[in-house]
C-alpha positions, 0 to 999 in steps of 0.5 A: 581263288575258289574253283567251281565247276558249272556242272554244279551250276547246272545240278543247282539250276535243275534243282531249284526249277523242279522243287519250286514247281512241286512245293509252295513253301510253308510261308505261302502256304501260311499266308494263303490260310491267314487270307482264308480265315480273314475272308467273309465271302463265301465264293472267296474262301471256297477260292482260296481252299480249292488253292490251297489243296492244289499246292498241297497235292503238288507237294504231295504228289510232286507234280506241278502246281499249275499248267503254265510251269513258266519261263525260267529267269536265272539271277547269279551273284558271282563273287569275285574270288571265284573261278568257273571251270567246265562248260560255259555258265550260260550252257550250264544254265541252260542244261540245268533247264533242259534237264528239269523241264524234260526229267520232271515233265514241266510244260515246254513253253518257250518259242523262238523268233517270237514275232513270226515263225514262234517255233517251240524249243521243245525244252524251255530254253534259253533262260533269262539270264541276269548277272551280279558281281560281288565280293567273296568266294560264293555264287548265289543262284535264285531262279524264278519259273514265271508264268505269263497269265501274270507276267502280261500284266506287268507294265513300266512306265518313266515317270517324272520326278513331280509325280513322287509317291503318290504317282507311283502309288497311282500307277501301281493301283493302275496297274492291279486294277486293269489286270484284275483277274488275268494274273490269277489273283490273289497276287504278289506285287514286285515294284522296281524303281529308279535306274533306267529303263531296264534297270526298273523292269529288272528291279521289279522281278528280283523282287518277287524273288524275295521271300512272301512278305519279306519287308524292305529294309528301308523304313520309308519304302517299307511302309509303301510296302504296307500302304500299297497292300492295304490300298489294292485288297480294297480294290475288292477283286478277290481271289480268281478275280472273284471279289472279296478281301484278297487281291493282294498277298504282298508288296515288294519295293526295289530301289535304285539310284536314277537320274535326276531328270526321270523316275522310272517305275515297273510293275512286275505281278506274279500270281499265287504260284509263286515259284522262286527259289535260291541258294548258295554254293 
């Protein structure tokens, strides 16, 4: 057995908030410059610019990349030969949390009792905490700050199985089109399907934890990948919604096995500032 103090949990945690807050990472950066280049609307490109230099002042000035830094979603994958000493795992996430959003002065946004007193934790906690066990003597921790301007357009819907690909297809254009510019487009699209109910909606946020662009390693669901990219940047939306060839950066596809009565299908979208991070202890 491998012992691991969750005081390392917690440093790692804090870590990661502050530094995907602060930097883009090259490949957005990357992309967002390939989307310039390819745009012929001027409005579009001068969007797409203006995105660009923000980053690029966040990075620089380690500051924030956006106003709404987000509501911390925390995935560990625990391999079974570890052993956790110190204070619980969830509080040491959540110090992690506390200590990052308070030290590098990220917006406090969560509120507690959401449906009647709304009353702000003053320090961005408690996170979304999603568990995974595997084998071997490491934890993985990825950590996502999702804003809600993109996070409110998501949708979940159970379908069924007759509606195959092209009613999952159907949905996720659905589901672009009405959002249109609420989640800050350009956009990157995270798509659960299968499991149950829940299991599609959390499907479809570890997938905007993957890397931009990162395809799927299934030929079929790769190329609905691809298929789907190319079906909402004709949407024609644009940056910031203000039309134009990019509404689209990247489409990410999770799959599980369901039941053989339905075909669950969420839709998670996540704006430009896309915050994710993850590494292994």
């Amino acid at each position: 057995m491998r012992s691991i103090d969750t005081i390392t949990i917690k440093n790692t945690v804090k870590l990661l908030f502050i530094q995907s807050s602060y930097d883009i990472g090259d490949t957005m950066l990357g992309m967002l410059g390939k989307a310039k280049e390819n745009e012929d609307n001027d409005t579009a490109r001068y969007v797409l610019d203006q995105i660009i230099e923000n980053d690029l002042i966040a990075r620089n000035d380690q500051v924030p990349m956006c106003q709404d830094t987000g509501i911390a979603v925390v995935f560990l994958e625990i391999g079974n030969e570890v052993c956790f000493t110190g204070k619980p795992i969830e509080d040491a996430i959540n110090q992690g949390v506390r200590e990052a959003f308070e030290e590098a002065y990220l917006r406090k946004s969560i509120v507690d009792d959401p449906l009647f007193l709304r009353k702000n934790t003053n320090d961005n906690t408690p996170a979304v905490i999603h568990y995974e066990f595997t084998r071997g003597g490491n934890v993985r921790v990825t950590i996502a700050a999702k804003g809600f301007g993109s996070e409110n357009m998501s949708q979940i819907r159970m379908m069924k199985p007759a509606d195959g690909v092209e009613g999952v297809k159907s949905f996720v254009i659905e589901c672009v089109r009405k959002a249109g510019p609420n989640p800050c487009p350009p956009i990157v699209v995270g798509v659960g399907i299968g499991g149950s109910f829940e299991k599609a909606a959390i499907l479809s946020k570890k997938a905007l934890t993957r890397e931009i662009g990162e395809r799927s390693e299934d030929r079929e669901y790769r190329e609905l990948e691809i298929e789907l990219l190319n079906e909402l940047n004709s949407l024609g939306i644009g940056p910031a919604g203000l039309k134009g060839k990019t509404t689209c950066l990247a489409v990410h596809i999770n799959h599980f096995p369901t039941h053989i009565a339905g075909m669950p299908v969420a839709v998670n979208i996540g704006c430009h500032a896309y915050r994710h991070a993850t590494t292994k202890i």
